[in-house]
PDB file of N, CA, C, O and CB in Angstrom:
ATOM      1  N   UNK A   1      63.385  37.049-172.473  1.00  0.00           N
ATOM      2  CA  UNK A   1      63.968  38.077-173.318  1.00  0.00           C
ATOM      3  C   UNK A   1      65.440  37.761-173.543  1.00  0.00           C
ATOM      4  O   UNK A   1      66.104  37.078-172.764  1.00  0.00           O
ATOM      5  CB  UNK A   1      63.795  39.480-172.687  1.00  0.00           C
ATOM      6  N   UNK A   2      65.843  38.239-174.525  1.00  0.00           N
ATOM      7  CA  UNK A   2      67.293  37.828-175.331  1.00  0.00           C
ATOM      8  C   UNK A   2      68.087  38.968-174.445  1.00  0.00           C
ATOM      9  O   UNK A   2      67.661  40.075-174.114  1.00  0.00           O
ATOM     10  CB  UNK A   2      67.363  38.100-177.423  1.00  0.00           C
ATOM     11  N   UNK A   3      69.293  38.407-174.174  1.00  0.00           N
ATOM     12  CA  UNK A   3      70.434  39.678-173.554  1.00  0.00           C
ATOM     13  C   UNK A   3      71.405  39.074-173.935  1.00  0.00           C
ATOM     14  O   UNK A   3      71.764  37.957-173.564  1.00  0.00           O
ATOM     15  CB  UNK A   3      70.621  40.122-171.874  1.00  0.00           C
ATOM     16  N   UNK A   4      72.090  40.021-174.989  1.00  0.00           N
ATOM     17  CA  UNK A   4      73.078  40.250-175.277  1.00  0.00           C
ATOM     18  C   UNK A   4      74.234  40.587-173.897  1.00  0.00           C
ATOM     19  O   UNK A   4      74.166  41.606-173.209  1.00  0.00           O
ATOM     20  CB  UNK A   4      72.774  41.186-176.227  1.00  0.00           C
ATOM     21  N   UNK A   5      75.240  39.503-173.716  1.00  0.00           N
ATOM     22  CA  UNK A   5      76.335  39.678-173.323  1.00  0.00           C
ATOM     23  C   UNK A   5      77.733  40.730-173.585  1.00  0.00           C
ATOM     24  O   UNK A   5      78.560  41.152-172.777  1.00  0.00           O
ATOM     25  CB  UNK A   5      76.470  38.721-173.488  1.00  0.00           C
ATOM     26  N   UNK A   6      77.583  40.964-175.229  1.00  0.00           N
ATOM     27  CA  UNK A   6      78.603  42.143-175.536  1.00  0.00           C
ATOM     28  C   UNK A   6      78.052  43.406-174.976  1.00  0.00           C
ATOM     29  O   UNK A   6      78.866  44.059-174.321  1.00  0.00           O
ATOM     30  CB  UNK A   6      78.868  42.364-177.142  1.00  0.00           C
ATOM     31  N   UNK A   7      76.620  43.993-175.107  1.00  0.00           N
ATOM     32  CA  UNK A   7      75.844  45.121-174.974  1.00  0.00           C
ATOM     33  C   UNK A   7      76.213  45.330-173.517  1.00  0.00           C
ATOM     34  O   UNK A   7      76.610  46.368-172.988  1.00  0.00           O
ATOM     35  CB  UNK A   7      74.261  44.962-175.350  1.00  0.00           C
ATOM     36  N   UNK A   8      75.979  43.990-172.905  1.00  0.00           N
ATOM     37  CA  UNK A   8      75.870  44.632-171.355  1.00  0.00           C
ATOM     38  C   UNK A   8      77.342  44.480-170.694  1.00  0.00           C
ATOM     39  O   UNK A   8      77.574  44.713-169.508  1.00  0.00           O
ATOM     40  CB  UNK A   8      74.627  43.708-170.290  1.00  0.00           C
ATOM     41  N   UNK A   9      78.024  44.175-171.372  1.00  0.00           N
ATOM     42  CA  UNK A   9      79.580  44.774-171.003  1.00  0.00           C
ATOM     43  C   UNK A   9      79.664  45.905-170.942  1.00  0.00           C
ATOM     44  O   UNK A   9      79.730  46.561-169.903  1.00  0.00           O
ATOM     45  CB  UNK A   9      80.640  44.540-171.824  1.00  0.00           C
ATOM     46  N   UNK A  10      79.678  46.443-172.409  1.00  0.00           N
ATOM     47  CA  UNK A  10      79.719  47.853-172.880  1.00  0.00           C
ATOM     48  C   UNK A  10      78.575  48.660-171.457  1.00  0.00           C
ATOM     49  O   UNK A  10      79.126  49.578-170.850  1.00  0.00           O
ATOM     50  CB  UNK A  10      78.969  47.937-174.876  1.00  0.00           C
ATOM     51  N   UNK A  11      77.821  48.476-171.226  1.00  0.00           N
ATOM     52  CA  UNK A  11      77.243  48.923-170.716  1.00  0.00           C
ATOM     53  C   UNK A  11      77.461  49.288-169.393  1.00  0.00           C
ATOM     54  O   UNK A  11      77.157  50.396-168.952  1.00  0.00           O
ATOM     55  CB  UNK A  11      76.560  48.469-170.962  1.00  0.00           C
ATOM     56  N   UNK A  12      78.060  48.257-168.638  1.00  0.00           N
ATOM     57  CA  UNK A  12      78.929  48.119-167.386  1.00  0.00           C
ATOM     58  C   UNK A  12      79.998  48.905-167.440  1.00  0.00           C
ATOM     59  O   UNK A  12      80.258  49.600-166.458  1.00  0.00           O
ATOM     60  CB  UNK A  12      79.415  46.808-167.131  1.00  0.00           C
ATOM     61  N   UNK A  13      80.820  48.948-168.596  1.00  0.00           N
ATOM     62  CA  UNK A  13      82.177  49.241-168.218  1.00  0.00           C
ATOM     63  C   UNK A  13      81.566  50.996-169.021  1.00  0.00           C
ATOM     64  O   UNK A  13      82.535  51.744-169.151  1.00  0.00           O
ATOM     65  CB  UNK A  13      83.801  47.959-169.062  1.00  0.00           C
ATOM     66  N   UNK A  14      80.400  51.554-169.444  1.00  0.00           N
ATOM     67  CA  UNK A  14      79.883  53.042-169.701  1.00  0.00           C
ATOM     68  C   UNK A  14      80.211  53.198-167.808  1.00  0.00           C
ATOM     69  O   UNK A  14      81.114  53.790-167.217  1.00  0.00           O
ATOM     70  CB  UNK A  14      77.748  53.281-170.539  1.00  0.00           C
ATOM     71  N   UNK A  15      79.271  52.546-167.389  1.00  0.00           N
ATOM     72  CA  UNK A  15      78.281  52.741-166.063  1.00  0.00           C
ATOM     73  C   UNK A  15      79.613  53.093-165.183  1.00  0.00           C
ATOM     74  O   UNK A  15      79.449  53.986-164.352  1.00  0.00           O
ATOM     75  CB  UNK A  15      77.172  51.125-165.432  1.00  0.00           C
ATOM     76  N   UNK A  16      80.691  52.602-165.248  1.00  0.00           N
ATOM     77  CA  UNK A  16      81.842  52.409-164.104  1.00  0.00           C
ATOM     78  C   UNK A  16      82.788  53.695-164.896  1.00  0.00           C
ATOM     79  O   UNK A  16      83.342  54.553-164.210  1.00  0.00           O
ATOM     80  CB  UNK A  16      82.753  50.443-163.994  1.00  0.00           C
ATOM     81  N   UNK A  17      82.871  53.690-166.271  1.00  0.00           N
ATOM     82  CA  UNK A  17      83.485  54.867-166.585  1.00  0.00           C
ATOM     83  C   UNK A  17      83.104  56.701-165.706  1.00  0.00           C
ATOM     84  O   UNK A  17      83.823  57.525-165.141  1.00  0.00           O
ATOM     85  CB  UNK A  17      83.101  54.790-168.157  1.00  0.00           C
ATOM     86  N   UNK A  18      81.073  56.600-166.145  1.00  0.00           N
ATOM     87  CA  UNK A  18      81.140  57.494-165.678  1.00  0.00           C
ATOM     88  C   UNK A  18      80.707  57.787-163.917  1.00  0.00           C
ATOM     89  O   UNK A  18      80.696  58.881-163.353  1.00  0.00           O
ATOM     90  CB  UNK A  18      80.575  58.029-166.602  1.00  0.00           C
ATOM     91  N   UNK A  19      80.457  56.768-163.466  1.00  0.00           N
ATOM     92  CA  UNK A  19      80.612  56.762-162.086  1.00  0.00           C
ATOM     93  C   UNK A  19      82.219  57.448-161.836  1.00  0.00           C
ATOM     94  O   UNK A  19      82.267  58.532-161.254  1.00  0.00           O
ATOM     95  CB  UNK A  19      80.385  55.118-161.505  1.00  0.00           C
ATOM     96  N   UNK A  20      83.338  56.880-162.226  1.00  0.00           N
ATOM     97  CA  UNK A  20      84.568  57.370-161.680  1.00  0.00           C
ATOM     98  C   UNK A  20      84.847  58.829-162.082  1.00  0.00           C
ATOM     99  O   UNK A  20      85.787  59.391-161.520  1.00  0.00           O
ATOM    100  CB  UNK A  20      85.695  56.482-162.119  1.00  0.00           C
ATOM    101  N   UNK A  21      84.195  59.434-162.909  1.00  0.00           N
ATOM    102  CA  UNK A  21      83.692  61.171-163.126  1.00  0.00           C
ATOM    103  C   UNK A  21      82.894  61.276-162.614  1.00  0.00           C
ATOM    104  O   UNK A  21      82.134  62.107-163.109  1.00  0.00           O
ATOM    105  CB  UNK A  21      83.305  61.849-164.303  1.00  0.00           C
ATOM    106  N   UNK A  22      82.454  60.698-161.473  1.00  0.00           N
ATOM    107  CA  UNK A  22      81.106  61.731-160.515  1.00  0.00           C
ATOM    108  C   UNK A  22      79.842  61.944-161.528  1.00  0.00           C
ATOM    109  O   UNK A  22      79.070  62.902-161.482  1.00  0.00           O
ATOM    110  CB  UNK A  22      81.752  63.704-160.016  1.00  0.00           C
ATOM    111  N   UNK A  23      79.803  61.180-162.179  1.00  0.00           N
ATOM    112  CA  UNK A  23      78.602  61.409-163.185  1.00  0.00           C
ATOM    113  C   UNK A  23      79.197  62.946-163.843  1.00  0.00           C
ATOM    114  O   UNK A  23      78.113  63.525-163.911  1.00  0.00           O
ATOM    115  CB  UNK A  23      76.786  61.519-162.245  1.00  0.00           C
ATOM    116  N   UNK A  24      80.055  63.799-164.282  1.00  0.00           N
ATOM    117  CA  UNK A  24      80.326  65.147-164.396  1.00  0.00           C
ATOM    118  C   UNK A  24      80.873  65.295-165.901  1.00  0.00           C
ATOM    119  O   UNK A  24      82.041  65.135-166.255  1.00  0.00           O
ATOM    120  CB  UNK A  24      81.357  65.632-163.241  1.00  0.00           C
ATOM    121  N   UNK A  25      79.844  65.614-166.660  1.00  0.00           N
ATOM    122  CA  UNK A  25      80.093  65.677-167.887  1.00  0.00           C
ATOM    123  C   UNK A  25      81.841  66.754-168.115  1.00  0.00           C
ATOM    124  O   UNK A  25      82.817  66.580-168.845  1.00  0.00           O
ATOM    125  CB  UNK A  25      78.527  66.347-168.553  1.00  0.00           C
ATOM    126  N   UNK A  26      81.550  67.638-167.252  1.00  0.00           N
ATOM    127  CA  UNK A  26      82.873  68.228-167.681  1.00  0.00           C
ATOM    128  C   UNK A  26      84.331  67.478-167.190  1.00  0.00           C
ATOM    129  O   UNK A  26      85.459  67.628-167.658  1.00  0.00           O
ATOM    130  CB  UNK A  26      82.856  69.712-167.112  1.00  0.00           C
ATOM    131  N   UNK A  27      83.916  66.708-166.186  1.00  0.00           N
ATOM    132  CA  UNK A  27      85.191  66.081-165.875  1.00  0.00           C
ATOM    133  C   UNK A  27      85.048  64.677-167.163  1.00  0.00           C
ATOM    134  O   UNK A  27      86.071  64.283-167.722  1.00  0.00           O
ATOM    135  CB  UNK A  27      85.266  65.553-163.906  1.00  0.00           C
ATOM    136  N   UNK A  28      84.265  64.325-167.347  1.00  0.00           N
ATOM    137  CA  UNK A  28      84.692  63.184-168.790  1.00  0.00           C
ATOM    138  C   UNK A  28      85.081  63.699-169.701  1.00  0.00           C
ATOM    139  O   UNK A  28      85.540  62.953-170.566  1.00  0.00           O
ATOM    140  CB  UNK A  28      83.687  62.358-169.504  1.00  0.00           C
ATOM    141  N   UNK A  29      85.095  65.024-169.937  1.00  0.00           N
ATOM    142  CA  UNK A  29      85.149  65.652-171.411  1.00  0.00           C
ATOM    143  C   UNK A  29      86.909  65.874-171.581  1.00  0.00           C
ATOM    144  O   UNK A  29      87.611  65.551-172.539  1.00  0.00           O
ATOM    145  CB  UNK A  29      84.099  67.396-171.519  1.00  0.00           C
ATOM    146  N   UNK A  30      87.392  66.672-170.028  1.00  0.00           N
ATOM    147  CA  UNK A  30      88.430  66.567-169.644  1.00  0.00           C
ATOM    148  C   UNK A  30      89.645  65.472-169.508  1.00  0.00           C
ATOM    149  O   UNK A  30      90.860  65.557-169.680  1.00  0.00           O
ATOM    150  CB  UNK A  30      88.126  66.910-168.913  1.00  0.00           C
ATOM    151  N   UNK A  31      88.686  64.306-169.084  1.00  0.00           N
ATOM    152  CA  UNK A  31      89.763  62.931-169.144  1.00  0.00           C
ATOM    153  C   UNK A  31      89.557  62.422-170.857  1.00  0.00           C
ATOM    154  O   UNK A  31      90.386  61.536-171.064  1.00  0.00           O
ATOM    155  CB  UNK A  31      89.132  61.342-167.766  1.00  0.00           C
ATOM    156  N   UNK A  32      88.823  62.670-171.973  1.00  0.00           N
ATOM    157  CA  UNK A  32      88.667  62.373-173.177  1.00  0.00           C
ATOM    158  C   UNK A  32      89.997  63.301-173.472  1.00  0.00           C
ATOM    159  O   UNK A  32      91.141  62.848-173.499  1.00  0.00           O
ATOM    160  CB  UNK A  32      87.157  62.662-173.849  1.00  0.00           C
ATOM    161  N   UNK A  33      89.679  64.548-173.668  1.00  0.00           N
ATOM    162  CA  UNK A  33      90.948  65.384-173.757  1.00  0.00           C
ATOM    163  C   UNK A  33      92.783  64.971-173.515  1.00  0.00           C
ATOM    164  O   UNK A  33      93.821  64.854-174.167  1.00  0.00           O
ATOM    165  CB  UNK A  33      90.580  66.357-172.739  1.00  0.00           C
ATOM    166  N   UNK A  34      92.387  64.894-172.446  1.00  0.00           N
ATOM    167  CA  UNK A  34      93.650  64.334-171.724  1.00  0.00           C
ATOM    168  C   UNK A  34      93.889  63.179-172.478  1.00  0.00           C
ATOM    169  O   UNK A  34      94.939  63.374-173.090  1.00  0.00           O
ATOM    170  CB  UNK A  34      93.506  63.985-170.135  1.00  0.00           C
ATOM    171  N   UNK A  35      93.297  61.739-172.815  1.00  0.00           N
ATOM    172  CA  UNK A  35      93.697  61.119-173.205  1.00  0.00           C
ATOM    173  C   UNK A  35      94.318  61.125-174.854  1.00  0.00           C
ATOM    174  O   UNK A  35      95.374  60.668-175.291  1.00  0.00           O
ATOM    175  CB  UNK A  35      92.992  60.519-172.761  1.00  0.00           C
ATOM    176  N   UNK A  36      93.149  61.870-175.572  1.00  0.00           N
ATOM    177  CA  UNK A  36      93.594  62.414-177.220  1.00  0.00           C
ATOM    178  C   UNK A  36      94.518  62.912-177.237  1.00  0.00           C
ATOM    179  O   UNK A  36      95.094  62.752-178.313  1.00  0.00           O
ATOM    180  CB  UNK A  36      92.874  63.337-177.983  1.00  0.00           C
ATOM    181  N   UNK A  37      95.430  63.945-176.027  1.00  0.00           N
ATOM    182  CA  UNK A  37      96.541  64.424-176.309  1.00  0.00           C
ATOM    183  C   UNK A  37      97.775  63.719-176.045  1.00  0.00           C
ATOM    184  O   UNK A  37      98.897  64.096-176.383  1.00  0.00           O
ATOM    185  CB  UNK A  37      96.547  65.452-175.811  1.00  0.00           C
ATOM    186  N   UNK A  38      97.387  62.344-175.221  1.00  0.00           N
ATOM    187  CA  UNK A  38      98.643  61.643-174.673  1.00  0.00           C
ATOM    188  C   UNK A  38      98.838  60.790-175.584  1.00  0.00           C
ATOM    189  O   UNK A  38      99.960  60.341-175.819  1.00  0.00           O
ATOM    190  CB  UNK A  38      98.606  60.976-173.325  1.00  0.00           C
ATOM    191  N   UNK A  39      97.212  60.263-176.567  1.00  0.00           N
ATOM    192  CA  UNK A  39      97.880  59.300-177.847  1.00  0.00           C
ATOM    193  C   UNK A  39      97.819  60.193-179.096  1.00  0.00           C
ATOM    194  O   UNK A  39      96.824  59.956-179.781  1.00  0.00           O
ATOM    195  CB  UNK A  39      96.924  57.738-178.212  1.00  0.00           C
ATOM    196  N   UNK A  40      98.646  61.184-179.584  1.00  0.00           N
ATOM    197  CA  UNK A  40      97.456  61.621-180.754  1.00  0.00           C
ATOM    198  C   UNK A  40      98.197  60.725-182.028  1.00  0.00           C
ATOM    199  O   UNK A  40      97.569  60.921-183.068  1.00  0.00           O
ATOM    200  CB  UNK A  40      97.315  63.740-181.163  1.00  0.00           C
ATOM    201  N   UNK A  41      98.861  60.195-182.139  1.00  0.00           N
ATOM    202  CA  UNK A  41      99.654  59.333-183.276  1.00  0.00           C
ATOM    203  C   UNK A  41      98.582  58.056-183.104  1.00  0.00           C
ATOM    204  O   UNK A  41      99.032  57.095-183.730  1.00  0.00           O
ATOM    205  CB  UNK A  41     101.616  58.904-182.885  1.00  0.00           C
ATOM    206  N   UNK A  42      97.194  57.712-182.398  1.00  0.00           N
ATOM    207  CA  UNK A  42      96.036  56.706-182.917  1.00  0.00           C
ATOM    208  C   UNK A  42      95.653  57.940-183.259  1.00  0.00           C
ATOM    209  O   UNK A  42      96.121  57.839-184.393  1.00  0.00           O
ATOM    210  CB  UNK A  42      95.012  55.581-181.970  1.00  0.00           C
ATOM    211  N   UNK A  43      95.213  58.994-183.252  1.00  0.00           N
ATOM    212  CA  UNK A  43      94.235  60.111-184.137  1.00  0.00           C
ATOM    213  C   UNK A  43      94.205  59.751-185.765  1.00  0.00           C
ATOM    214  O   UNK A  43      95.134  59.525-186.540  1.00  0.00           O
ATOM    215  CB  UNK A  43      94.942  61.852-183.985  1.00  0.00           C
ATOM    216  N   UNK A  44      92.922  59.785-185.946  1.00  0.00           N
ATOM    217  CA  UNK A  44      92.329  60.090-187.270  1.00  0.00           C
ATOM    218  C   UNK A  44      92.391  61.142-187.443  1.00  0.00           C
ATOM    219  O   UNK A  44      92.525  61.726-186.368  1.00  0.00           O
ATOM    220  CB  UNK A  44      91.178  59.801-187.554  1.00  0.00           C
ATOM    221  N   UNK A  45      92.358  62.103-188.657  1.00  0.00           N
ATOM    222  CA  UNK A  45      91.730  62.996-189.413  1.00  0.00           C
ATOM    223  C   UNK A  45      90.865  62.646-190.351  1.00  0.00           C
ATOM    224  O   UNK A  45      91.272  62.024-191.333  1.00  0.00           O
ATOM    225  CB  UNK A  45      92.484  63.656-189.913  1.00  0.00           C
ATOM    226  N   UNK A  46      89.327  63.032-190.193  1.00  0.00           N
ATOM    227  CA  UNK A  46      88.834  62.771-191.200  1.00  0.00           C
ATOM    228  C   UNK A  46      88.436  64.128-191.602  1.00  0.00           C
ATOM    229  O   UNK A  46      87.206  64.116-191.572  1.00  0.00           O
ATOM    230  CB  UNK A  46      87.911  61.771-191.104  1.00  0.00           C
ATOM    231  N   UNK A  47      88.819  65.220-191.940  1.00  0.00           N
ATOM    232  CA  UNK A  47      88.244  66.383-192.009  1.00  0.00           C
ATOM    233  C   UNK A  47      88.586  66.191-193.683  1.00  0.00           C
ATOM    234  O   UNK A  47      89.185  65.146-193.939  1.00  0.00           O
ATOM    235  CB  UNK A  47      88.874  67.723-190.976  1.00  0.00           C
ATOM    236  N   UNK A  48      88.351  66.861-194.560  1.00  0.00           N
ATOM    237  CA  UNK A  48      88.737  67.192-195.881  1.00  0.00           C
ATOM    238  C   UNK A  48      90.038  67.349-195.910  1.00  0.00           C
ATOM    239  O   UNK A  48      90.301  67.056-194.744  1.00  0.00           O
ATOM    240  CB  UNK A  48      88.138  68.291-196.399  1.00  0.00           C
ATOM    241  N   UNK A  49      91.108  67.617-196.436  1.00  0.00           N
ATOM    242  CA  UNK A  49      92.143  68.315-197.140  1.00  0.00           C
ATOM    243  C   UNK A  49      92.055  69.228-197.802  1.00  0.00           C
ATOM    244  O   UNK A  49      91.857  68.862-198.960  1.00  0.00           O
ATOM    245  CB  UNK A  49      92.672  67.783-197.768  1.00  0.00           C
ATOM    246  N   UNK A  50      92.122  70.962-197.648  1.00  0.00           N
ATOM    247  CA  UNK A  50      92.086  71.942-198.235  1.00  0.00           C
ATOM    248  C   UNK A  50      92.769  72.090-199.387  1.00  0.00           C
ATOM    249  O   UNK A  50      92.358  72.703-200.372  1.00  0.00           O
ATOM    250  CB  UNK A  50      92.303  72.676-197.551  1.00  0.00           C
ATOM    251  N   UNK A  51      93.983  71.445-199.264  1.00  0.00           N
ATOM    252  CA  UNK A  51      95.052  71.120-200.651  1.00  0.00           C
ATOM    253  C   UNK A  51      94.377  70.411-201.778  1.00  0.00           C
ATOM    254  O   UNK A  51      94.174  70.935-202.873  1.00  0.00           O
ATOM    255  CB  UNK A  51      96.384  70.070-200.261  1.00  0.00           C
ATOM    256  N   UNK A  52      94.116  69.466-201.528  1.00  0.00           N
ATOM    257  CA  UNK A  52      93.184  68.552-202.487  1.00  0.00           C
ATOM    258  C   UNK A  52      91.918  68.957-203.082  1.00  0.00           C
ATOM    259  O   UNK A  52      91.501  68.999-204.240  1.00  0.00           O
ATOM    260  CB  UNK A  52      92.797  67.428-201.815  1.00  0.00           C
ATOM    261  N   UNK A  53      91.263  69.342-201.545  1.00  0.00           N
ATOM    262  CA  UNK A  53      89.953  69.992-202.187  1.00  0.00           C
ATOM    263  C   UNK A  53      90.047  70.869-203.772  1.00  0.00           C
ATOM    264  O   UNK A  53      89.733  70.702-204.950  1.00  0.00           O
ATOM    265  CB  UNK A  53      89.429  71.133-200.990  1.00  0.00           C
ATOM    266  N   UNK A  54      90.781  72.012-202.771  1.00  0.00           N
ATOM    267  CA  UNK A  54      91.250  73.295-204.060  1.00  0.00           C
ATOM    268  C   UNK A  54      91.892  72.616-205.147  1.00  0.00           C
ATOM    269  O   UNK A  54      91.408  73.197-206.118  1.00  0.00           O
ATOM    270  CB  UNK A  54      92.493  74.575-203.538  1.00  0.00           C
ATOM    271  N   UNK A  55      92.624  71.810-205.559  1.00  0.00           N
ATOM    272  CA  UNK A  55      93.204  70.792-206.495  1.00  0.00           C
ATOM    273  C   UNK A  55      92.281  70.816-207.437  1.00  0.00           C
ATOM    274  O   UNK A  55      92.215  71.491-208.464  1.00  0.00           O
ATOM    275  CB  UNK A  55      93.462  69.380-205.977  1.00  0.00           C
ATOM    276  N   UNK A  56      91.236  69.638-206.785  1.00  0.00           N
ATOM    277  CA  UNK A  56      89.944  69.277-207.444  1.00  0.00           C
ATOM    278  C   UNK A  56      88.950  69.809-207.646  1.00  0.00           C
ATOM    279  O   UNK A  56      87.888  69.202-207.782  1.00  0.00           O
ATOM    280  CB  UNK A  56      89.501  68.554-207.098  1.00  0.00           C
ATOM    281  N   UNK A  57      89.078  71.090-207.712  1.00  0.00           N
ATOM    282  CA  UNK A  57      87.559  72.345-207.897  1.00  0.00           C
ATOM    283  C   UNK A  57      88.874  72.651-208.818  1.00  0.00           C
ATOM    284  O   UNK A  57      88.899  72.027-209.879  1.00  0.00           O
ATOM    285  CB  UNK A  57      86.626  73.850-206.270  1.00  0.00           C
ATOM    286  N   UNK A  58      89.566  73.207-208.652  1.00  0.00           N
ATOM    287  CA  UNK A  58      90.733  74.028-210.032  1.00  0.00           C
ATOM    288  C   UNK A  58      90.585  73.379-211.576  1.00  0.00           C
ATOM    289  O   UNK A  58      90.781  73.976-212.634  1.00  0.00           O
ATOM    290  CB  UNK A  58      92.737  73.677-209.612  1.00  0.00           C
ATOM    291  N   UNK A  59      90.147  71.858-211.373  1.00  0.00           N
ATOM    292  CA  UNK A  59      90.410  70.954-212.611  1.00  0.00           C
ATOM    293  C   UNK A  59      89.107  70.814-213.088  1.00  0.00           C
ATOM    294  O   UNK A  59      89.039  70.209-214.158  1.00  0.00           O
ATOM    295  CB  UNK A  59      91.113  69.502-212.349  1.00  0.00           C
ATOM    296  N   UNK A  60      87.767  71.301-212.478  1.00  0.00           N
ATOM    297  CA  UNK A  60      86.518  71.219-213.200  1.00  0.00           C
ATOM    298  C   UNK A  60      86.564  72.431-214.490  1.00  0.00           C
ATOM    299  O   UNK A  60      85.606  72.559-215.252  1.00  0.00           O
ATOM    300  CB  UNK A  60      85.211  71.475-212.032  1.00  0.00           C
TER     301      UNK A  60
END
């Protein structure tokens, strides 16, 4: 059988992520948190723009 070397990185470094949360969904959710607020200048927005939206419904 074929094994992918990238997959089972990713997979290792899942496995060791959530081992170091006790397997505890609320404590990963918490260190996700924590981290989005310490970088948020990498944050995306992909939500719409309400400005624009309304813009572009005004002009139909």
């Amino acid at each position: 059988m074929y094994r992918d070397e990238i997959i089972a990185e990713v997979w290792r470094n899942r496995d060791a992520y959530v081992e170091e949360h006790h397997h505890s969904l609320e404590e990963i959710v918490t260190d996700l948190q924590r981290r989005q607020e310490k970088h948020r200048e990498r944050l995306v927005d992909r939500r719409p723009n309400k400005k624009i939206q309304q813009t572009a419904k005004g002009r139909s």
